[in-house]
C-alpha positions in Angstrom: -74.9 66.1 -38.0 -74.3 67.9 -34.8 -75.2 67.0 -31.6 -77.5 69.7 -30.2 -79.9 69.0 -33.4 -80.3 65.5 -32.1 -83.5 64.3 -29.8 -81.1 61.6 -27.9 -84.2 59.8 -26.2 -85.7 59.8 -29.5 -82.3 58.3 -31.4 -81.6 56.6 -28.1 -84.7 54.8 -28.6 -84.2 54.0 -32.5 -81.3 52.4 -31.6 -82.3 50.4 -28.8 -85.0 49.4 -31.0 -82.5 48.3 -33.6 -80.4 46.1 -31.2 -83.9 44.7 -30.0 -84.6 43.5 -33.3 -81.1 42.1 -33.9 -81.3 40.4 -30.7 -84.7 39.0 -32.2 -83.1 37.7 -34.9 -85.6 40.0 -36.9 -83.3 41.7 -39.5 -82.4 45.2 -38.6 -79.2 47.2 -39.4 -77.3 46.4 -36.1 -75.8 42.4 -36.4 -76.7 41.3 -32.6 -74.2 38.4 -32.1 -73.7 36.6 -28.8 -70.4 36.6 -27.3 -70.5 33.9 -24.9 -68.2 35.6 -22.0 -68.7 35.8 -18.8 -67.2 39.2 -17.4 -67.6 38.9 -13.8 -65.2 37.4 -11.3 -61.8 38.7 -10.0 -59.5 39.4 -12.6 -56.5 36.8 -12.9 -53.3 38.2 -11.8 -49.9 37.0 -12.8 -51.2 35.2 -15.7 -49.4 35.9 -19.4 -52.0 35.3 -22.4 -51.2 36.1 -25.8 -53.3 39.0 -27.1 -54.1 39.3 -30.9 -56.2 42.2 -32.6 -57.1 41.8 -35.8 -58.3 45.4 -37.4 -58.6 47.5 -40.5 -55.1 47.9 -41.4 -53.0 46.5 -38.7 -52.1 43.0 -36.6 -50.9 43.6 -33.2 -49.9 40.9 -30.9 -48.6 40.8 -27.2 -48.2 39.2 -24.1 -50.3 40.4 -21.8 -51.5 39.8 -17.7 -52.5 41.7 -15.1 -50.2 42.2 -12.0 -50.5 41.8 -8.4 -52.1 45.2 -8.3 -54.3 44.7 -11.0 -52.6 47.0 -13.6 -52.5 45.8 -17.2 -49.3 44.6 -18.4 -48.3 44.4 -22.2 -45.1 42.8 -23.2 -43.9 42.0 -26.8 -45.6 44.1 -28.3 -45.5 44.1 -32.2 -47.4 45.7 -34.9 -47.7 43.8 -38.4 -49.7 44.7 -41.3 -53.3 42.9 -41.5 -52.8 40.0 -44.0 -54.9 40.5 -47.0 -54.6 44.1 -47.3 -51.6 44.3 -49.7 -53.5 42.4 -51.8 -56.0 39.2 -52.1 -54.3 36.0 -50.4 -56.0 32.7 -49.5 -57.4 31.3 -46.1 -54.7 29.3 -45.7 -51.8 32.2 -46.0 -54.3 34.5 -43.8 -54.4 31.4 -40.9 -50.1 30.8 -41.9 -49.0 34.8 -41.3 -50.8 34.9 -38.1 -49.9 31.5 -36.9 -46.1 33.0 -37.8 -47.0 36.1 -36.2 -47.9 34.8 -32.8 -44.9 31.7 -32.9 -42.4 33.4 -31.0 -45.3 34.5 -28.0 -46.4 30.2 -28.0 -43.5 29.8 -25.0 -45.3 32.2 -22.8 -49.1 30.9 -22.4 -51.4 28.2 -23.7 -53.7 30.6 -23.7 -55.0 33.3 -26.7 -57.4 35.9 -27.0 -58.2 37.4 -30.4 -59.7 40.7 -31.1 -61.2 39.9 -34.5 -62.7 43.2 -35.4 -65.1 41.6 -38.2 -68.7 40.3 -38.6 -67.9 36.4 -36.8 -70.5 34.3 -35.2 -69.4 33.0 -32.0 -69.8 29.4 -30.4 -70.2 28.4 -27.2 -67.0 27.1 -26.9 -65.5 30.5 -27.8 -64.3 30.1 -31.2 -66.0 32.2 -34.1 -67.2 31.8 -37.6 -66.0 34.2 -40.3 -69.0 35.3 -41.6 -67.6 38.5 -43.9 -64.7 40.8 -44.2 -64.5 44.4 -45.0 -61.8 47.1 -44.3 -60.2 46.2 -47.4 -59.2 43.0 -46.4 -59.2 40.6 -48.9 -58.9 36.7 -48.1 -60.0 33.9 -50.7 -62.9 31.5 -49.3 -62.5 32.6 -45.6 -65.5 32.7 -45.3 -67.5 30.1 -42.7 -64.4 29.3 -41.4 -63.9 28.9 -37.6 -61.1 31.3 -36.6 -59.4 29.1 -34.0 -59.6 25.6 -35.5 -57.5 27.7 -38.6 -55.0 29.3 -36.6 -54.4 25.4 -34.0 -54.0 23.9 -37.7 -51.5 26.5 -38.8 -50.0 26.2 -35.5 -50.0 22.3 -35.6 -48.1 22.6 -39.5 -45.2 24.3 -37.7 -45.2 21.5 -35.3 -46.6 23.3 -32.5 -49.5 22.4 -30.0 -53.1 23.3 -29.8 -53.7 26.5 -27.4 -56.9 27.4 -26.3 -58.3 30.6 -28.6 -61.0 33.0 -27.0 -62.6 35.0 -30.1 -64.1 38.2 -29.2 -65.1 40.8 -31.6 -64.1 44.6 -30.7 -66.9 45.8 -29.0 -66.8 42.8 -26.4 -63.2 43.5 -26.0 -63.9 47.4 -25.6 -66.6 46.6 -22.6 -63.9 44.1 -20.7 -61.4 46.5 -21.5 -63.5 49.3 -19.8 -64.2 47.4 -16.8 -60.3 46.2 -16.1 -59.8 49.7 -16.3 -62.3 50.7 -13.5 -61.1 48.0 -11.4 -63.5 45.1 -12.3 
């Protein structure tokens, strides 16, 4: 399809039609989940959080913050293979490899924000709800599991304490990425 055959009001419209019935809860072919985040505010300066991203094929984790002149920050960076993708493995391995994966971050913040590039329903208080996986990702029964209850337990196995987990799915973590970038 190329782009001078479109009619963008025309598709601009379908589409804003389709989030509109998302948002409706009316079915649709766009999933319209709330994210819970506020994105105003200065942005916090000086403060390490552990970043995870959680995509097709890869795991990343870092430390990241913000410095006194607002530019981003990434420390510790690492790049693991997404658990589940060399094969089926079970909730509990998925929540154990990550909870391994982000153990030697745990010293530098209480805090964790996950990128979890899938279909998850997210609570009020921030956590999300597996609701399916795709991308080749295979992971017995993970179904309806709440993403950072899983990963505090797998953390609490290996004798470590609860952190606070923020669950955002990619495109939430695109738009706040975009408007660090700009300055806020």
């Amino acid at each position: 399809m190329h782009y001078g055959a479109l009619d963008m009001e025309k598709e601009a419209a379908a589409f804003a039609g389709e989030m509109k019935r998302g948002l409706a809860g009316a079915g649709g072919t766009l999933m319209m989940l709330p994210t819970y985040l506020e994105a105003g505010g200065p942005i916090p300066r000086g403060e390490t959080v552990i970043a995870l991203d959680a995509g097709g094929t890869n795991f990343r984790v870092a430390a990241l913050r913000f410095s006194e002149d607002g530019a981003p920050v990434a420390e510790h960076f690492e790049n693991h293979p997404m658990p589940g993708t060399r094969g089926a493995i079970t909730a509990e391995a998925f929540f154990e490899t990550i909870a391994g994966y982000i153990e030697p971050l745990l010293p530098l913040s209480q805090k964790i924000g996950f990128c979890f590039s899938y279909p998850a329903k997210i609570t009020p208080e921030l956590d999300g709800k597996i609701l399916k996986l795709a991308k080749e990702v295979s992971i017995e029964s993970a179904e309806e599991l709440f993403i950072g209850r899983e990963i505090n337990k797998a953390l609490a196995r290996r004798g470590q304490t609860p952190r606070k987990i923020v669950i955002l799915n990619d495109t939430a973590a695109c738009m706040l990425g975009g408007m660090a970038q700009a300055g806020g």
